[in-house]
FIBA-604889 format. One record per residue: residue number from 1; x, y, z of N, C-alpha, C, O in turn. Coordinates in nm, 2 decimals, decimal comma. Each point is the difference from the previous one (the first is absolute). Example, Ala and Ser with C-alpha at 12.3 -4.5 7.8 and 13.67 -1.06 7.14 Angstrom:
REM FIBA-604889
[1; [1,32; -0,57; 0,78]; [-0,09; 0,12; 0,00]; [0,09; 0,12; 0,00]; [0,10; 0,00; 0,07]]
[2; [-0,14; 0,11; -0,14]; [0,09; 0,11; 0,00]; [-0,08; 0,11; 0,08]; [0,05; 0,11; 0,01]]
END
This chain:
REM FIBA-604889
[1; [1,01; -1,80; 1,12]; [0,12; 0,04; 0,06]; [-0,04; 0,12; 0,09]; [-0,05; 0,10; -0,04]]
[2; [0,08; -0,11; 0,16]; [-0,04; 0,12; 0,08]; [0,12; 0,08; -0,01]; [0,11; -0,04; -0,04]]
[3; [-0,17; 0,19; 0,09]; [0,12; 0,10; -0,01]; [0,11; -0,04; 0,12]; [0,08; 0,10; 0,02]]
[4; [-0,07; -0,17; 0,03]; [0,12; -0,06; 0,11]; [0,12; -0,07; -0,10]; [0,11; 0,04; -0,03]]
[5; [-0,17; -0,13; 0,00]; [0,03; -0,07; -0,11]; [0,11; 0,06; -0,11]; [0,12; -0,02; 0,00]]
[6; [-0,20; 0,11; -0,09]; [0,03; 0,10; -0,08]; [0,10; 0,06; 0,07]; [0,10; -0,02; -0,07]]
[7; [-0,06; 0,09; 0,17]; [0,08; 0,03; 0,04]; [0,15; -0,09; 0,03]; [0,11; 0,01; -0,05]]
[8; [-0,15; -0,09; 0,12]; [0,12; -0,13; 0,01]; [0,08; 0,06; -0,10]; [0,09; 0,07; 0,01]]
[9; [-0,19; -0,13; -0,16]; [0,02; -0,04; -0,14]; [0,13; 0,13; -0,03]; [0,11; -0,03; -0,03]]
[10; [-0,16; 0,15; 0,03]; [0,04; 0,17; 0,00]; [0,15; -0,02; 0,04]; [0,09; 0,04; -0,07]]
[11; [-0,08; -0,11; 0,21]; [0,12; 0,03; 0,09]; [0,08; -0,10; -0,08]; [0,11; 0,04; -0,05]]
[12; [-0,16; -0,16; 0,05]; [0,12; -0,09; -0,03]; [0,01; 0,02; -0,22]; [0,12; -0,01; -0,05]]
[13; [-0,18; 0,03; -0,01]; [0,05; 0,09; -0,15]; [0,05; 0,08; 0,02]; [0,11; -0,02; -0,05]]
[14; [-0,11; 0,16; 0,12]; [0,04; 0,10; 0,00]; [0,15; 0,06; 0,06]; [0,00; 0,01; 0,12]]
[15; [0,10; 0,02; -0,18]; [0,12; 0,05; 0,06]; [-0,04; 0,10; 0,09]; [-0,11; 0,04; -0,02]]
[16; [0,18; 0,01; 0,15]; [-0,02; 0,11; 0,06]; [-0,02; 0,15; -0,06]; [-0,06; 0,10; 0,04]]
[17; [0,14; -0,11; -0,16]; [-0,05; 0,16; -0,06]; [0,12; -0,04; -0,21]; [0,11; -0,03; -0,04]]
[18; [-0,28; 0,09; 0,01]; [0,00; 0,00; -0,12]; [-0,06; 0,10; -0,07]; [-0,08; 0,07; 0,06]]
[19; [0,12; -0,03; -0,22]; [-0,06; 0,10; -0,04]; [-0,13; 0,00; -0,07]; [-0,05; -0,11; 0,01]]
[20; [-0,01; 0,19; -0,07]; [-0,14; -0,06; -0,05]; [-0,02; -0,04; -0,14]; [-0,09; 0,03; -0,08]]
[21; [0,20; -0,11; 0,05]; [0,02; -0,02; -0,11]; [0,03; -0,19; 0,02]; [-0,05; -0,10; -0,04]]
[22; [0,15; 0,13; 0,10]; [0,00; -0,19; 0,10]; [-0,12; -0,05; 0,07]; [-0,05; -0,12; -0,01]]
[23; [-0,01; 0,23; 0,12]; [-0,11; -0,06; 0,01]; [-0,14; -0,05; -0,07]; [-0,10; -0,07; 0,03]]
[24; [0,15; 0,15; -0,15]; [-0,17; 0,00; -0,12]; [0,02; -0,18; -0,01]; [-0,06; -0,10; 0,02]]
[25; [0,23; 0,14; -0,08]; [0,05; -0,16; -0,06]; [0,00; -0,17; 0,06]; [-0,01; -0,11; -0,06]]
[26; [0,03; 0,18; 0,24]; [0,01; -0,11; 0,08]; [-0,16; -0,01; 0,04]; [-0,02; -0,10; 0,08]]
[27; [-0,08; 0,15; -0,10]; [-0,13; -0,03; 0,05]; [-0,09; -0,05; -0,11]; [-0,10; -0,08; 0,02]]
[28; [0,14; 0,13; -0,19]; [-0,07; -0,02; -0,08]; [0,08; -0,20; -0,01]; [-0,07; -0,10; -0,01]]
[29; [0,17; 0,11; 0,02]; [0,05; -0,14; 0,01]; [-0,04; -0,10; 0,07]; [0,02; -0,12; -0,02]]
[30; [-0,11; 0,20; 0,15]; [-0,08; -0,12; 0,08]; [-0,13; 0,02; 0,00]; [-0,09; -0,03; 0,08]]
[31; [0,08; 0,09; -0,20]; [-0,18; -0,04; -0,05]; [-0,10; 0,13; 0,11]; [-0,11; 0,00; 0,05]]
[32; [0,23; 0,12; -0,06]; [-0,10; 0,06; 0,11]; [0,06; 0,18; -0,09]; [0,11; 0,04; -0,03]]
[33; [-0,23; 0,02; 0,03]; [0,00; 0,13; -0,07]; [0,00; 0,10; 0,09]; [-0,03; -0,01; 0,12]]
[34; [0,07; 0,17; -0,20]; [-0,07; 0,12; 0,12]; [-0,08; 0,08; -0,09]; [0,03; 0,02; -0,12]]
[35; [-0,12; 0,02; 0,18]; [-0,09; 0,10; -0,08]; [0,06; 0,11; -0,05]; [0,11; 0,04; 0,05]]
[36; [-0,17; 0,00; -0,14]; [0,09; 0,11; -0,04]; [-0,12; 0,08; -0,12]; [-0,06; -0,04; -0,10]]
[37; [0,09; 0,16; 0,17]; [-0,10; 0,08; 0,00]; [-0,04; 0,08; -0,18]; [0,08; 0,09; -0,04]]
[38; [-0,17; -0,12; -0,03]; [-0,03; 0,07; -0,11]; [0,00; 0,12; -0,04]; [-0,07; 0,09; 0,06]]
[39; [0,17; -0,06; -0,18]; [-0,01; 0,15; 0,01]; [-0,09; 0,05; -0,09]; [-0,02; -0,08; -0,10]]
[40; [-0,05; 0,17; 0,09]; [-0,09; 0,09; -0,03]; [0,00; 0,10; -0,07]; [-0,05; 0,09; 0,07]]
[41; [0,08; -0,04; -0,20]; [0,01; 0,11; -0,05]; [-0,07; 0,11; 0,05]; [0,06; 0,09; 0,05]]
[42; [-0,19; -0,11; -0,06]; [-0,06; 0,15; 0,07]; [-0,05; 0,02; 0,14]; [-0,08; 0,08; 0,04]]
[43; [0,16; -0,20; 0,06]; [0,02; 0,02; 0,12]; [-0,16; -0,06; 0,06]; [-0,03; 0,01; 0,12]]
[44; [-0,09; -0,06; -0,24]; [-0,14; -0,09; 0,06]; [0,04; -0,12; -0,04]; [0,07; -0,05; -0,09]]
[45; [-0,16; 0,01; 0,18]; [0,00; -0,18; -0,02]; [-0,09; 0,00; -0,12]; [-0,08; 0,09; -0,02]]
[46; [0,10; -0,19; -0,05]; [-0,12; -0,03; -0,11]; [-0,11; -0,01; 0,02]; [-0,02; -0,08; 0,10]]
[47; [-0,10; 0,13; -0,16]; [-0,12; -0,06; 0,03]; [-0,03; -0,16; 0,03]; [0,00; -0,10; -0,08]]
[48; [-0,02; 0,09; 0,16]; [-0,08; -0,17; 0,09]; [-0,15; -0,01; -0,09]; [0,00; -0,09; -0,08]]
[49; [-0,10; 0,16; 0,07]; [-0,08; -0,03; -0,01]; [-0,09; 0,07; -0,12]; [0,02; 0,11; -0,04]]
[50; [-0,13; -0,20; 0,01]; [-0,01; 0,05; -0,15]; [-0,11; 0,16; -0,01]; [-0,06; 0,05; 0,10]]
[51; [0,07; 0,00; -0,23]; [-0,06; 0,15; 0,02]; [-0,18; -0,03; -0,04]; [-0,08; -0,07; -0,08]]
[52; [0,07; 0,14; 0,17]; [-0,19; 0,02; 0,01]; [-0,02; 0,08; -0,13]; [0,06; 0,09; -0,04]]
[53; [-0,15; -0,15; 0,01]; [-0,09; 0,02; -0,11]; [-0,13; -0,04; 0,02]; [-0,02; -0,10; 0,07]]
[54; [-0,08; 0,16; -0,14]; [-0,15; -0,02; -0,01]; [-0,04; -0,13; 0,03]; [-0,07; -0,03; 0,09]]
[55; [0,12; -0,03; -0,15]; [-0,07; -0,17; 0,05]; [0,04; -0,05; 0,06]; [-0,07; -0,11; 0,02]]
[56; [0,22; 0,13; 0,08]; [0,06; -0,08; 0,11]; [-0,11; 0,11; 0,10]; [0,02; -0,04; 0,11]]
[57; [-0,10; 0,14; -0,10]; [-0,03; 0,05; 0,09]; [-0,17; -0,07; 0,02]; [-0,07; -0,01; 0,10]]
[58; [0,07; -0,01; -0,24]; [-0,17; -0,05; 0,00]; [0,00; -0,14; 0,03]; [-0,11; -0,05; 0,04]]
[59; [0,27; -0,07; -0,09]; [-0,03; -0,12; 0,10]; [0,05; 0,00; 0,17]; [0,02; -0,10; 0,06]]
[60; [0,00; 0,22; -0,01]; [0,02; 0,01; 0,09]; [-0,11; 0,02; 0,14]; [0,00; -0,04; 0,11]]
[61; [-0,09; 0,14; -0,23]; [-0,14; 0,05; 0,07]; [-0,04; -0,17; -0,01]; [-0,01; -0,07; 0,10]]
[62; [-0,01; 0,02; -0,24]; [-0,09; -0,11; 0,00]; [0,06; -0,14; 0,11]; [-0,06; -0,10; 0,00]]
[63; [0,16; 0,12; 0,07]; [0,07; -0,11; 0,09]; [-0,02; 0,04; 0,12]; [0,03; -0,06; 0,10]]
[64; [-0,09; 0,21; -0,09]; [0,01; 0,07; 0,12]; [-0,17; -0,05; 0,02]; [-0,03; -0,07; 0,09]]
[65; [-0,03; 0,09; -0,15]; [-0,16; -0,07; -0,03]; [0,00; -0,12; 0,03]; [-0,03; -0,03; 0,11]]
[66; [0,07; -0,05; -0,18]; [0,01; -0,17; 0,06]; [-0,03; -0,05; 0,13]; [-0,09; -0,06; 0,06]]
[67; [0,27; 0,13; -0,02]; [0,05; -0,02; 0,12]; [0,00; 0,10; 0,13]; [0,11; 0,00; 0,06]]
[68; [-0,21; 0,07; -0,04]; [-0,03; 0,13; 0,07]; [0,06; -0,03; 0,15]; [-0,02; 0,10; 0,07]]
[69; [0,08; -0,20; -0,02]; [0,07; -0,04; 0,11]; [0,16; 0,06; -0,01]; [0,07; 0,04; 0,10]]
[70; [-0,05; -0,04; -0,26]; [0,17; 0,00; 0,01]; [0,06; 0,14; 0,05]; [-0,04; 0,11; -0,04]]
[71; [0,13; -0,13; 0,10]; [0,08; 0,15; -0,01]; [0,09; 0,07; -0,10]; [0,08; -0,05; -0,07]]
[72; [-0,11; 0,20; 0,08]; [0,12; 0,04; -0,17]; [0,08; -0,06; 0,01]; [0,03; -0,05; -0,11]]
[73; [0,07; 0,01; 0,24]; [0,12; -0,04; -0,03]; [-0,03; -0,16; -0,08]; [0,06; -0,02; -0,10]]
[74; [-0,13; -0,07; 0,14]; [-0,02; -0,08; -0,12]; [-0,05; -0,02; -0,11]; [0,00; -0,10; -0,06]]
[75; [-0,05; 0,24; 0,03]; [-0,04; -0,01; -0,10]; [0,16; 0,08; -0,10]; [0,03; -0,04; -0,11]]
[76; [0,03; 0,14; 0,16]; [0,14; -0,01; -0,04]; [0,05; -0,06; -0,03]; [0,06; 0,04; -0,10]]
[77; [-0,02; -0,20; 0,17]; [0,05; -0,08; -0,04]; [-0,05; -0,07; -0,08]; [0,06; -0,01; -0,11]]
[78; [-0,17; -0,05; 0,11]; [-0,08; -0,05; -0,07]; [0,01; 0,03; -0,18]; [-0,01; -0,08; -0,09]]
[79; [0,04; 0,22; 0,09]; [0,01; 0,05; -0,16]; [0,16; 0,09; 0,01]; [0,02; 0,07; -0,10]]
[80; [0,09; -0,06; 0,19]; [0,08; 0,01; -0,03]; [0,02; 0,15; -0,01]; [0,03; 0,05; -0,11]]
[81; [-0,06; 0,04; 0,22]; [0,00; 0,12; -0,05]; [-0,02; 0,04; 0,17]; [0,00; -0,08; 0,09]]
[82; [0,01; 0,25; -0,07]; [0,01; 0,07; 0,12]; [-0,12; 0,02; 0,06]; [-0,10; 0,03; -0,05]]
[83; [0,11; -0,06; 0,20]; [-0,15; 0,03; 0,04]; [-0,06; 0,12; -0,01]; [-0,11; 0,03; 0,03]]
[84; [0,20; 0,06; -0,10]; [-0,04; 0,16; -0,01]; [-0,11; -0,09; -0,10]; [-0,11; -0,04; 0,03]]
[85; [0,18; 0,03; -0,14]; [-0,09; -0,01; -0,15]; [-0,13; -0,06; 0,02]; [-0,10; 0,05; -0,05]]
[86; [0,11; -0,17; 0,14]; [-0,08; -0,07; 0,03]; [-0,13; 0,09; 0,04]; [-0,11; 0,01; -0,07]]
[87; [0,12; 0,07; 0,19]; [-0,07; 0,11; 0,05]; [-0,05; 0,07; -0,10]; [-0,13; 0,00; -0,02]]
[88; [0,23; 0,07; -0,07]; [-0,08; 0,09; -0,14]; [-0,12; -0,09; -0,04]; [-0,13; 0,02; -0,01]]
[89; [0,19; -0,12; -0,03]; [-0,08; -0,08; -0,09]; [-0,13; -0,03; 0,07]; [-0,10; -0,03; -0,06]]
[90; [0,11; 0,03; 0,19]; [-0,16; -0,09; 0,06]; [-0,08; 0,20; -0,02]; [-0,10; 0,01; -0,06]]
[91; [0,14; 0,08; 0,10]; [-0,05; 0,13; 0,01]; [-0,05; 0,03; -0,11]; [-0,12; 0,05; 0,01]]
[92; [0,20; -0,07; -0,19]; [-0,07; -0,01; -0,09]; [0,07; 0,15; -0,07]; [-0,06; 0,09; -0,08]]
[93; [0,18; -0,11; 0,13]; [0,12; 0,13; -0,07]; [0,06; -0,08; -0,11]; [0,09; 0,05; -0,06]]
[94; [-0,12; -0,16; 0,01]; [0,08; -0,04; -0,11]; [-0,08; -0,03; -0,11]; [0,05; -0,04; -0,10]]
END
């Protein structure tokens, strides 16, 4: 469905003016949601990615060895963690 489309769709469901309470109702009714934003007690997002420790730094060296082509940033992803860490980890701070 392209966003032209989607639109059509918008105009002909939608009354000219509704509260945000009819609209949750009349869009969730046509299979269509709105984001809506997570709240946060201490105002951070949760940790994404797992905590460095000794041996996630030593299979990191050892994958950095392997594959001496890769970049930190793949190697970040690769194991799920920040290119900072990644960095420590090849330097030999962990």
């Amino acid at each position: 469905m392209t966003d032209e489309d989607k639109l059509s769709l918008l105009n002909e469901i939608l009354p000219p003016v509704l509260n945000p309470q009819q609209l949750v109702a009349t869009l969730e009714a046509h299979g269509l949601a709105i984001y809506r934003k997570k709240k946060m007690r201490n105002r951070r997002r949760p940790n994404s990615s797992q905590p460095m420790s000794p041996t996630l730094a030593e299979m990191i060296r050892e994958a950095y060895d392997l594959n001496p082509t890769a970049t930190q940033s793949e190697l970040a992803s690769w194991f799920n963690v920040n290119i900072g860490r990644v960095a420590e980890a090849l330097r030999g701070r962990h």
